[in-house]
N, CA, C and O atoms as a GROMACS GRO file, in nm:
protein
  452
    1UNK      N    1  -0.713  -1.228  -0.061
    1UNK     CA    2  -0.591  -1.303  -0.073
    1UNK      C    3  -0.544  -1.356   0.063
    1UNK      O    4  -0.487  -1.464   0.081
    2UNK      N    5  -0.579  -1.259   0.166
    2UNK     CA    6  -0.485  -1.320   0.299
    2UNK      C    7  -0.613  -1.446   0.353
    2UNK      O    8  -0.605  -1.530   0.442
    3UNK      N    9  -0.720  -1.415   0.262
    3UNK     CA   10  -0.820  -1.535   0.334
    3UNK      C   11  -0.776  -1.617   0.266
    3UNK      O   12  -0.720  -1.680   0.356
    4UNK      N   13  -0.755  -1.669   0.184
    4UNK     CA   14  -0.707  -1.806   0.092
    4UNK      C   15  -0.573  -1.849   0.183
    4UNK      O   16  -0.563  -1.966   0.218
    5UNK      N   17  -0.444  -1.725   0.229
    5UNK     CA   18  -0.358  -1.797   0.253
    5UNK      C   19  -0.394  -1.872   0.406
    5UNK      O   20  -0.368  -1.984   0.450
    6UNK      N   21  -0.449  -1.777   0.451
    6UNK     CA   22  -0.499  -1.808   0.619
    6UNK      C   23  -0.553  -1.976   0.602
    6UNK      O   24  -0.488  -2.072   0.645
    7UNK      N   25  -0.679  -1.985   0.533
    7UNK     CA   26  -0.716  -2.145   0.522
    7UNK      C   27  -0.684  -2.238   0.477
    7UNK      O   28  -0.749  -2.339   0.501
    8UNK      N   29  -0.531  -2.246   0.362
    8UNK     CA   30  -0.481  -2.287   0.326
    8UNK      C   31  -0.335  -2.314   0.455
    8UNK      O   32  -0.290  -2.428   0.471
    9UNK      N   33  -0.287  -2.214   0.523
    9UNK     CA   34  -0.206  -2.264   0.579
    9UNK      C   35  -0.267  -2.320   0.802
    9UNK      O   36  -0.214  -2.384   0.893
   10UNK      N   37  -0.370  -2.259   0.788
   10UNK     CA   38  -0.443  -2.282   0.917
   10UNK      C   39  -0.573  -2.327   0.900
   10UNK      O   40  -0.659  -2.249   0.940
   11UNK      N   41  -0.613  -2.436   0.852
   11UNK     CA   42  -0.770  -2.418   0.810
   11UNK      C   43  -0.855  -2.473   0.944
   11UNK      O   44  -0.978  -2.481   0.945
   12UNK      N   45  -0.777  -2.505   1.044
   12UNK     CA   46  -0.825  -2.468   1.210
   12UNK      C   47  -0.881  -2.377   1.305
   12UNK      O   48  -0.957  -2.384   1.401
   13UNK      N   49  -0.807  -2.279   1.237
   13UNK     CA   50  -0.877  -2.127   1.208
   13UNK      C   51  -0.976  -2.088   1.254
   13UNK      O   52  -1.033  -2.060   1.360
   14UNK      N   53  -0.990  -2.093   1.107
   14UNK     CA   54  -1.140  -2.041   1.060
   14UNK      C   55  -1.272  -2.133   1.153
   14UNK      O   56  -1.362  -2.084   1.221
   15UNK      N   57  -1.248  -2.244   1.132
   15UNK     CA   58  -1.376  -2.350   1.220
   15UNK      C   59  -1.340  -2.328   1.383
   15UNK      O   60  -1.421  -2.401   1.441
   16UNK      N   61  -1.286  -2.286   1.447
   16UNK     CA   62  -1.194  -2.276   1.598
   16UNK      C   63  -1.294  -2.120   1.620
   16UNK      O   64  -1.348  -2.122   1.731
   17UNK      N   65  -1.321  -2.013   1.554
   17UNK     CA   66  -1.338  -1.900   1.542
   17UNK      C   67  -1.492  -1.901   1.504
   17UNK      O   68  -1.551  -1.814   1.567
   18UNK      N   69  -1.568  -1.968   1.425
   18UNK     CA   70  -1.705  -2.018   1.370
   18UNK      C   71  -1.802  -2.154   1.548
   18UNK      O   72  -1.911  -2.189   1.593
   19UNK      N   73  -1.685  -2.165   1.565
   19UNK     CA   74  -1.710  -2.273   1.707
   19UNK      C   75  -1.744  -2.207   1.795
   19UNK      O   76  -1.834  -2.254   1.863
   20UNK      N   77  -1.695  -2.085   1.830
   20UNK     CA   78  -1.653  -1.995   1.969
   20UNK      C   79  -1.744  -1.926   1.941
   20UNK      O   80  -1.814  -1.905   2.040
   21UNK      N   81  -1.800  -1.849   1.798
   21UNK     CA   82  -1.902  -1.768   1.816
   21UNK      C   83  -2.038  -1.816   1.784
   21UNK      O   84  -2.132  -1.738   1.799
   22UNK      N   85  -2.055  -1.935   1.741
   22UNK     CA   86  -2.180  -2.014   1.737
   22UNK      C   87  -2.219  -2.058   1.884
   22UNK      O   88  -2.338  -2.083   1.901
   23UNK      N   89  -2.124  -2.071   2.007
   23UNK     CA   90  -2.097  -2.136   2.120
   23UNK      C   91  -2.202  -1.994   2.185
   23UNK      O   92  -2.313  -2.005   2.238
   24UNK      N   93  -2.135  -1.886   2.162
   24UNK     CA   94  -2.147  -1.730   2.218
   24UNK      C   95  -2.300  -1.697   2.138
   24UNK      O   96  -2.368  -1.615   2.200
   25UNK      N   97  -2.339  -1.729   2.060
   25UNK     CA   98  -2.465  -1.696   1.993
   25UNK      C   99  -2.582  -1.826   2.084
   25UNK      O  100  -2.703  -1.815   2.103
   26UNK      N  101  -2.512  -1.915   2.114
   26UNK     CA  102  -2.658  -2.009   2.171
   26UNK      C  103  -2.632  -1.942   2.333
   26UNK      O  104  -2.716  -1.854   2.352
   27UNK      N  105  -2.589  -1.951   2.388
   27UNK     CA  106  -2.580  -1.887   2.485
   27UNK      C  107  -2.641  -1.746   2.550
   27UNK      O  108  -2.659  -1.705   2.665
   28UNK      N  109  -2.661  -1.703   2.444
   28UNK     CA  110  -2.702  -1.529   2.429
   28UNK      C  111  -2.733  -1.516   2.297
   28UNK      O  112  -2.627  -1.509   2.236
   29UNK      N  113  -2.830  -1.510   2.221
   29UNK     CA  114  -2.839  -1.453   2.096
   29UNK      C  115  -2.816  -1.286   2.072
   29UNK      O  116  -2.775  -1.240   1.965
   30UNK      N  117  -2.840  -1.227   2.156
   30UNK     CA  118  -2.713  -1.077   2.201
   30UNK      C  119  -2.622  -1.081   2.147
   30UNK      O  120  -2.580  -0.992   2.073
   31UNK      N  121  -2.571  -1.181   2.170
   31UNK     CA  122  -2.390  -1.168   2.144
   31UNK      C  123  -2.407  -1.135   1.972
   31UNK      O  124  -2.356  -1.024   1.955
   32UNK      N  125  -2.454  -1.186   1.852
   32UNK     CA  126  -2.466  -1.154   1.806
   32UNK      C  127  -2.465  -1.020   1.741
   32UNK      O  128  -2.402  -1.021   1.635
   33UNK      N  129  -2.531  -0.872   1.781
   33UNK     CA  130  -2.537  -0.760   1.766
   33UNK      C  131  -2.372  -0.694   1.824
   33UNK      O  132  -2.285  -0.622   1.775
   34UNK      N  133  -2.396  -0.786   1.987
   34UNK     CA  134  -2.309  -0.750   2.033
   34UNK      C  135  -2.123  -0.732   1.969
   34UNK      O  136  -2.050  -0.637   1.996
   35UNK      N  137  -2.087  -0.847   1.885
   35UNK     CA  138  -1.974  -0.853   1.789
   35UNK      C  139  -2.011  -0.803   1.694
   35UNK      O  140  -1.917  -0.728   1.669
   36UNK      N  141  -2.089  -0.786   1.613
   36UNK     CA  142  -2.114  -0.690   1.503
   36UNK      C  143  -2.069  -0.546   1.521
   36UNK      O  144  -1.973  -0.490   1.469
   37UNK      N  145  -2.166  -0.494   1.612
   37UNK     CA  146  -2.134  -0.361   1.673
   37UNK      C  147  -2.012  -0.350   1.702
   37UNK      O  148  -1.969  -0.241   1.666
   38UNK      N  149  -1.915  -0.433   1.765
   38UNK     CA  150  -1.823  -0.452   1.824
   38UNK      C  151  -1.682  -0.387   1.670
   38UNK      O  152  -1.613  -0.286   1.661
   39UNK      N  153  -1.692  -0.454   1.620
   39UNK     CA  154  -1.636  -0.463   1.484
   39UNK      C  155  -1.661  -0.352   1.442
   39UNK      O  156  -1.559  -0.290   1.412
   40UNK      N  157  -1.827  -0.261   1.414
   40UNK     CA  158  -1.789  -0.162   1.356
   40UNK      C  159  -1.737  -0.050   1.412
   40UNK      O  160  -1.701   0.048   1.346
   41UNK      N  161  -1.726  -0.066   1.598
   41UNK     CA  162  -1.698   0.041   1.625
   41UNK      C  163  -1.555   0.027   1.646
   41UNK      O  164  -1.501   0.134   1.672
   42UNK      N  165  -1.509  -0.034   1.643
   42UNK     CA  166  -1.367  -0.064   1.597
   42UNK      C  167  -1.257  -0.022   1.468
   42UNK      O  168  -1.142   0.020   1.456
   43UNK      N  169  -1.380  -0.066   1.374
   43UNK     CA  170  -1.359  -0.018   1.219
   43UNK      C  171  -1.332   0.142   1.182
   43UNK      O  172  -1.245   0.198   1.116
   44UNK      N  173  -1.482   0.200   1.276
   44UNK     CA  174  -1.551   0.338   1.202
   44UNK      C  175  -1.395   0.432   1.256
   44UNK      O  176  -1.392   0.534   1.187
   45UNK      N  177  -1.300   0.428   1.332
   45UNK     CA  178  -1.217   0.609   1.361
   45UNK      C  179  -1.109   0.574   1.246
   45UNK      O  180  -1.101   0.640   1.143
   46UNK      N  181  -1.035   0.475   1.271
   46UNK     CA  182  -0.883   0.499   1.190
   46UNK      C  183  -0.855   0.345   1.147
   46UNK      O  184  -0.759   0.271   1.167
   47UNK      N  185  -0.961   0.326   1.088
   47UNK     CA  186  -0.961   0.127   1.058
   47UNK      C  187  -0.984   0.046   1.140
   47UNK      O  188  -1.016   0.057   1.258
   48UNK      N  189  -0.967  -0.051   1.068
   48UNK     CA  190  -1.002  -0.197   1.167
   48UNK      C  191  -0.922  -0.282   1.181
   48UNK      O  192  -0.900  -0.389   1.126
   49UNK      N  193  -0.864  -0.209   1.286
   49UNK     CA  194  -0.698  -0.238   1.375
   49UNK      C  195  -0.676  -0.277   1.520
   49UNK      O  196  -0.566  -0.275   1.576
   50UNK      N  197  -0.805  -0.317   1.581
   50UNK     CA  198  -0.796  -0.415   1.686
   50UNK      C  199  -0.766  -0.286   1.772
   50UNK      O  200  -0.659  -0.316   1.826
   51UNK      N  201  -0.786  -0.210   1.798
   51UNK     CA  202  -0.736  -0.094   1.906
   51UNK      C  203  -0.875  -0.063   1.974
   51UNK      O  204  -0.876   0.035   2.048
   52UNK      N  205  -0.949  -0.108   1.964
   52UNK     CA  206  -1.083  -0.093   2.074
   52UNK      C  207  -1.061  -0.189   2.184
   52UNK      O  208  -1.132  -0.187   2.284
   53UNK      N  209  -0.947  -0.287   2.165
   53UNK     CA  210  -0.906  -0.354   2.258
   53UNK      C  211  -0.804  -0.343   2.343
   53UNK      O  212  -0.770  -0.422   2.431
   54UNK      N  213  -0.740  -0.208   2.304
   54UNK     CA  214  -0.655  -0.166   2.408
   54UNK      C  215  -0.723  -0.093   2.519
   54UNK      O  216  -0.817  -0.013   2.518
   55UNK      N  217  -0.673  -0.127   2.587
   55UNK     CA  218  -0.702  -0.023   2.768
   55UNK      C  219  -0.570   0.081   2.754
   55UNK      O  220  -0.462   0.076   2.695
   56UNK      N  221  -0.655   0.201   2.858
   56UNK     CA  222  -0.546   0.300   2.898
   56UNK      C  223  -0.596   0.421   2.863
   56UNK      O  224  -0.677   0.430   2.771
   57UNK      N  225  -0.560   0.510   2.920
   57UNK     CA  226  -0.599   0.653   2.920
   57UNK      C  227  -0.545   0.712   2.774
   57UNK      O  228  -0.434   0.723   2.722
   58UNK      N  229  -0.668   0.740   2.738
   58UNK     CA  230  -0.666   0.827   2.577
   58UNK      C  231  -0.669   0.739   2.467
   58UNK      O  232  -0.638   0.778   2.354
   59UNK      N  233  -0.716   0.579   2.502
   59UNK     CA  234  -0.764   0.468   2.430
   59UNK      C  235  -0.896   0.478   2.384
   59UNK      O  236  -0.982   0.550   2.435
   60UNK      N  237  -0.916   0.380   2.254
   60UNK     CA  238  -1.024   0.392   2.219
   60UNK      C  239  -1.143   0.332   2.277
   60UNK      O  240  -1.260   0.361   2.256
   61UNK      N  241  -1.076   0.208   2.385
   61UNK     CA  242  -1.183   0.144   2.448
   61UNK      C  243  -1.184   0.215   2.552
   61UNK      O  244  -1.292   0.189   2.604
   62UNK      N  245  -1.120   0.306   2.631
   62UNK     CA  246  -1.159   0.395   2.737
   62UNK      C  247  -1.282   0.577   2.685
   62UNK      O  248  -1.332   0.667   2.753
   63UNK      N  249  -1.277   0.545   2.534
   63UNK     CA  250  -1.313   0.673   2.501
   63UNK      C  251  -1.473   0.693   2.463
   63UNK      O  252  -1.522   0.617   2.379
   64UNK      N  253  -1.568   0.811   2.536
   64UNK     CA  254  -1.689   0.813   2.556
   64UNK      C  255  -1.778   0.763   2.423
   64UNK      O  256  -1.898   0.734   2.423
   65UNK      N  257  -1.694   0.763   2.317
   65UNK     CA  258  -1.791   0.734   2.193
   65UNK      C  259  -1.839   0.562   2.179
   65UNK      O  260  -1.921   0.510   2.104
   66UNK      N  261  -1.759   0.509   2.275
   66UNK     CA  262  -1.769   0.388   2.310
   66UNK      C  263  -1.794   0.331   2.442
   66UNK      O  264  -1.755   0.222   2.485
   67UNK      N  265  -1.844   0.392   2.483
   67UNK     CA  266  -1.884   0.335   2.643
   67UNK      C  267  -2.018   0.287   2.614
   67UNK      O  268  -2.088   0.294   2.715
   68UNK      N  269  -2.077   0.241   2.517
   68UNK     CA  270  -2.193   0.160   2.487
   68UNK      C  271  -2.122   0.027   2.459
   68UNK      O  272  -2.197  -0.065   2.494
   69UNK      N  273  -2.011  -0.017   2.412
   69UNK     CA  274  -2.009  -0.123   2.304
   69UNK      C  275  -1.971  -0.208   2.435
   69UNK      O  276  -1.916  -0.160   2.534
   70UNK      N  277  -2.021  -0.382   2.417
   70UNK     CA  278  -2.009  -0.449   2.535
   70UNK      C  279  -1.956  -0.570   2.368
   70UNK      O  280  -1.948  -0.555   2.246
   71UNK      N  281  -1.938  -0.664   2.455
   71UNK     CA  282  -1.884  -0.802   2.377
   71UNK      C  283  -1.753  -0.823   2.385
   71UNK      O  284  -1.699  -0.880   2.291
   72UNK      N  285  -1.660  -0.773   2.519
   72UNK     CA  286  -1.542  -0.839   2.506
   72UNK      C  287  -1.511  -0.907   2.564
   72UNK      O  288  -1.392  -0.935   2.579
   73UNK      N  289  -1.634  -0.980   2.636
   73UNK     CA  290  -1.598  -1.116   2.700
   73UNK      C  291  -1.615  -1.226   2.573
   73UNK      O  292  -1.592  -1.346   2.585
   74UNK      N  293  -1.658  -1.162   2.456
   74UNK     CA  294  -1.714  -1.283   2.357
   74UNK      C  295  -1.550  -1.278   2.278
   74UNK      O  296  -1.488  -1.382   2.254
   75UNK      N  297  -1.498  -1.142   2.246
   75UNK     CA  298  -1.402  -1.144   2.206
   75UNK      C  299  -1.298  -1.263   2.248
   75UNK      O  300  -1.248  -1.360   2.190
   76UNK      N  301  -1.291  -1.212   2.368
   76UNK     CA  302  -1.172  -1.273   2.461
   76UNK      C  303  -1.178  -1.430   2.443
   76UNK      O  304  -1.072  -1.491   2.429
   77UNK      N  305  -1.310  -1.501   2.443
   77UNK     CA  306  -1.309  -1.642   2.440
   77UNK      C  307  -1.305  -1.692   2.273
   77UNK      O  308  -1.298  -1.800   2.215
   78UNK      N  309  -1.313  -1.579   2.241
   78UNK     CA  310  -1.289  -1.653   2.068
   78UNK      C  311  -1.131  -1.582   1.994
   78UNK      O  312  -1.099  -1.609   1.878
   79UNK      N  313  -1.069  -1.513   2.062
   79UNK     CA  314  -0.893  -1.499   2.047
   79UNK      C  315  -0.864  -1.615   2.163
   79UNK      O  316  -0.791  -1.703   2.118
   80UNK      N  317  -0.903  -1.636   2.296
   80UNK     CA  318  -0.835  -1.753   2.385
   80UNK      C  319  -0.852  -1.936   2.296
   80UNK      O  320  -0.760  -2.016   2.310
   81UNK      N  321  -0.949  -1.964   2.233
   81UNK     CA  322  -0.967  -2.077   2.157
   81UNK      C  323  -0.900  -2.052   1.991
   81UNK      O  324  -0.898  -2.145   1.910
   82UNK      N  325  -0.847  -1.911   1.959
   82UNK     CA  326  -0.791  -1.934   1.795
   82UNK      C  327  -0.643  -1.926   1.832
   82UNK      O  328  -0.551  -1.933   1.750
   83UNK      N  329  -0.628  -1.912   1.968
   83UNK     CA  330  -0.436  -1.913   2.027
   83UNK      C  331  -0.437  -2.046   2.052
   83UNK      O  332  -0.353  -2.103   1.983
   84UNK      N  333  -0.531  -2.154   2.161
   84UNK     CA  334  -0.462  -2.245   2.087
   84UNK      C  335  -0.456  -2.345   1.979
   84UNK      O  336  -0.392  -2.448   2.002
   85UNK      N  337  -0.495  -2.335   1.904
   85UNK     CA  338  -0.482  -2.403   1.794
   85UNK      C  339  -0.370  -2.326   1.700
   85UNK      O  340  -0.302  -2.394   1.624
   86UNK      N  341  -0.356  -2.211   1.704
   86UNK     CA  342  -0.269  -2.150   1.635
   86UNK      C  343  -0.228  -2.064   1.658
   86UNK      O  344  -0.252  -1.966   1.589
   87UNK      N  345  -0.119  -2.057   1.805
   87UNK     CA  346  -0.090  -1.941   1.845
   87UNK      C  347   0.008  -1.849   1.788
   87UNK      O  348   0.110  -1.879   1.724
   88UNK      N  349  -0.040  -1.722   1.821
   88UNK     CA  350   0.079  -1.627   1.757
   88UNK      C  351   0.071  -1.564   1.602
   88UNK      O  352   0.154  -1.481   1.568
   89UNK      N  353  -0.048  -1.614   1.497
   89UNK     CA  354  -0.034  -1.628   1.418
   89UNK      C  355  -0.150  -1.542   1.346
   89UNK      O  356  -0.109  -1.454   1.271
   90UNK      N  357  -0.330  -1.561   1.363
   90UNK     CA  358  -0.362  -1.405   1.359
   90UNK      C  359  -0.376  -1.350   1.467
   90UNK      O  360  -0.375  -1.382   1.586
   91UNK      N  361  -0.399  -1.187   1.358
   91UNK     CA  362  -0.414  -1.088   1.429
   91UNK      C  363  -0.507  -1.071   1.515
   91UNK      O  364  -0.586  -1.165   1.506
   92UNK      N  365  -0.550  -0.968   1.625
   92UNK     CA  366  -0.669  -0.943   1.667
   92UNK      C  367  -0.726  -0.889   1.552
   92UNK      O  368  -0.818  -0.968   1.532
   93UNK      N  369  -0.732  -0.807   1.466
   93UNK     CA  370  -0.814  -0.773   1.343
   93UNK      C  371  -0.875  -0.874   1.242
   93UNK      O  372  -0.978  -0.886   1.176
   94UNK      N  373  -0.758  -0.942   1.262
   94UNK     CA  374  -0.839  -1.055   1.160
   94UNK      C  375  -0.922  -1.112   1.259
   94UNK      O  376  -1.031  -1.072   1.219
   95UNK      N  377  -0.942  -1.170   1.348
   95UNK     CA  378  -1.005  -1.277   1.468
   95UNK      C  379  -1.139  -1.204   1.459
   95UNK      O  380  -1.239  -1.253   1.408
   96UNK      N  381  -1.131  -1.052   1.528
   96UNK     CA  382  -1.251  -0.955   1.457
   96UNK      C  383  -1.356  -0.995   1.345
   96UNK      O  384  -1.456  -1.067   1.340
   97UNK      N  385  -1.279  -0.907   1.250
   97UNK     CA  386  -1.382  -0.963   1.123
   97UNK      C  387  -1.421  -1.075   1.051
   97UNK      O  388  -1.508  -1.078   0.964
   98UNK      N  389  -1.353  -1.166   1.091
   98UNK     CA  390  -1.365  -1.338   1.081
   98UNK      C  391  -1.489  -1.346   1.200
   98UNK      O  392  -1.577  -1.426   1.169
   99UNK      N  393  -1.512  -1.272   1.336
   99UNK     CA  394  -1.583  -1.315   1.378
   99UNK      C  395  -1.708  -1.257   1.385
   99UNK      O  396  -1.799  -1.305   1.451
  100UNK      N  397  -1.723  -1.084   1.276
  100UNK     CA  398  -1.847  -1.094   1.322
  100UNK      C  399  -1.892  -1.119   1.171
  100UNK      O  400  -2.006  -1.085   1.143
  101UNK      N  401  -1.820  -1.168   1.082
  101UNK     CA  402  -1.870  -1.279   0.929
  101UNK      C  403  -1.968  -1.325   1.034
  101UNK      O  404  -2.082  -1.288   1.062
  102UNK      N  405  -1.855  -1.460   1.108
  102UNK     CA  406  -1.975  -1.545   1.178
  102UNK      C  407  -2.072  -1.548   1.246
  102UNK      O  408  -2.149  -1.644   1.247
  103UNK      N  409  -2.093  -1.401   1.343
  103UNK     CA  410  -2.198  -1.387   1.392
  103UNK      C  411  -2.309  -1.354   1.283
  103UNK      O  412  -2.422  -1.404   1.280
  104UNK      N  413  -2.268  -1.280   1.215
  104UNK     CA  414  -2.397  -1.239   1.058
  104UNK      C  415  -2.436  -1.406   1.048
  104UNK      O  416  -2.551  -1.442   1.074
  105UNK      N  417  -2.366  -1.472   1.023
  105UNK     CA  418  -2.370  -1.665   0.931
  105UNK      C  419  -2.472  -1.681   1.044
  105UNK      O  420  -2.594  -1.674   1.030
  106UNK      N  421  -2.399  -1.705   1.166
  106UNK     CA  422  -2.489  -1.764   1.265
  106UNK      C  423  -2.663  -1.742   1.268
  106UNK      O  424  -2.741  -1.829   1.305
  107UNK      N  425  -2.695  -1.630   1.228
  107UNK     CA  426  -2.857  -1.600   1.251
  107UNK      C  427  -2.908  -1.598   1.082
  107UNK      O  428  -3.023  -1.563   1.053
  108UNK      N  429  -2.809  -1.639   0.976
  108UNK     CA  430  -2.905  -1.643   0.831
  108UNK      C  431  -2.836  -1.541   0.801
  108UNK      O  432  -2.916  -1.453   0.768
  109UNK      N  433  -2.698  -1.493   0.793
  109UNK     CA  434  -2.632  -1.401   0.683
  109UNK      C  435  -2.599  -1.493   0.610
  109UNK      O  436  -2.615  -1.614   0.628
  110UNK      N  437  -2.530  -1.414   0.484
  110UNK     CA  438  -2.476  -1.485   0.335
  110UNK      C  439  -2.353  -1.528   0.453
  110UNK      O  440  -2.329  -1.477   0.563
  111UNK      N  441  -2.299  -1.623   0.394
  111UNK     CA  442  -2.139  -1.686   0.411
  111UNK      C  443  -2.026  -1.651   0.278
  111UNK      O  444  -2.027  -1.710   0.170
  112UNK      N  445  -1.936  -1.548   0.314
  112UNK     CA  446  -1.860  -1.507   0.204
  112UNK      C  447  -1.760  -1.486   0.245
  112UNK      O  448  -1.770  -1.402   0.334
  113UNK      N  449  -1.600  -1.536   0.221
  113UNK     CA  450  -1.500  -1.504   0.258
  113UNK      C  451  -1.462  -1.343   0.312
  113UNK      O  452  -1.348  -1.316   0.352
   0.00000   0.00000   0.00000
């Protein structure tokens, strides 16, 4: 449901977010695994709530179960290109799993809301 309202009221979005990580996949086909992984290790403790992107002592991106996961320079340039076109408006969680849909799309995954 929040995908229908998202492309219905931003449908800049979604293609702004599909741009940035198709951009990040020719560049590095890495990046790929790299946001996937990224996403699930984000997902796997207490949901998939954008908190692998916080810094700070007793954070999840400071915490040893994650000192493998790399891709937040891919992050960063695909939330810096979906602010502007539509700032303020999603979440880092959504930007997330919207983006590693697209990294799956990018190398021959299904395409599914």
């Amino acid at each position: 449901m929040w995908f229908d309202i998202l492309v219905e009221a931003y449908p800049n979005a979604l293609s702004t977010i599909q741009t940035s990580i198709n951009v990040a996949v020719s560049r590095n086909g890495r990046n790929v695994g790299l946001v996937i992984r990224f996403h699930f290790h984000d997902c796997f403790v207490q949901g998939c709530d954008a908190s692998l992107l916080l810094g700070g002592a007793g954070s999840e991106k400071e915490s040893p179960a994650n000192d493998g996961v790399l891709g937040y320079d891919v992050i960063d340039d695909v939330k810096a290109a979906v602010e502007s076109v539509c700032p303020g408006v999603l979440s880092c969680a959504d930007i997330l799993a919207v983006a590693a849909r697209d990294a799956s799309v990018a190398v021959g995954g299904r395409h599914g809301p």
